[in-house]
N, C-alpha and C positions, 0 to 999 in steps of 0.2 A: 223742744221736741221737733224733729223734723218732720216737713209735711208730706204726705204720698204722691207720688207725682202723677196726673192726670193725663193720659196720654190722648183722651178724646180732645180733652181741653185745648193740651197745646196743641193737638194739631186744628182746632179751629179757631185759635188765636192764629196759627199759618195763615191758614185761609182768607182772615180778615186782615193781616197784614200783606195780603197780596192784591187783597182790593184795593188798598190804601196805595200801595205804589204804583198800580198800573190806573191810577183816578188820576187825570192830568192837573189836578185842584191843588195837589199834595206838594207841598212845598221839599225842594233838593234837601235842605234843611232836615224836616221831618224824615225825608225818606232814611236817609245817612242813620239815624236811629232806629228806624224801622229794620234795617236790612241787619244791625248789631243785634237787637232784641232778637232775629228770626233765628240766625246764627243760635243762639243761646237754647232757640228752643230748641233747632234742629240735633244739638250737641246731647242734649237732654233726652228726647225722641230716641239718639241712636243708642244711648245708654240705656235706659229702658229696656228696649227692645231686645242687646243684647244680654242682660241682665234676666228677661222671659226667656232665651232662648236657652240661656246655660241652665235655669231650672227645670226647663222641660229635658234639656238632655239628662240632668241629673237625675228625673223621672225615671225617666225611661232605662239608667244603666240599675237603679235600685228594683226597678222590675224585672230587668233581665237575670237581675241576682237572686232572686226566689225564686 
């Protein structure tokens, strides 16, 4: 069963992997992974979003229809 995707989540998984790469602690290493994970989320995010957006126009053309 696929999971529902948390869009609070991943964007405060963003947020914490932006701490992580601007921390000068963070090894080039880690980062290289960090910046692939973010990608994934960001990809994810923008699916999401337009996935609400197409429902909400779809809303709104079934309201315009009654």
């Amino acid at each position: 069963m696929e999971e529902k995707f948390d869009y609070e989540k991943a964007m405060a998984e963003l947020e914490e992997i932006a701490r992580k790469v601007e921390n000068p602690d963070t090894s080039l290493d880690d980062i290289g992974g960090l910046v692939k994970r973010s990608g994934e989320l960001v990809k994810a995010c923008r699916e999401y979003l337009r996935k609400v957006r197409d429902d909400i126009a779809k809303q709104e053309e079934d309201e315009n229809e009654n």
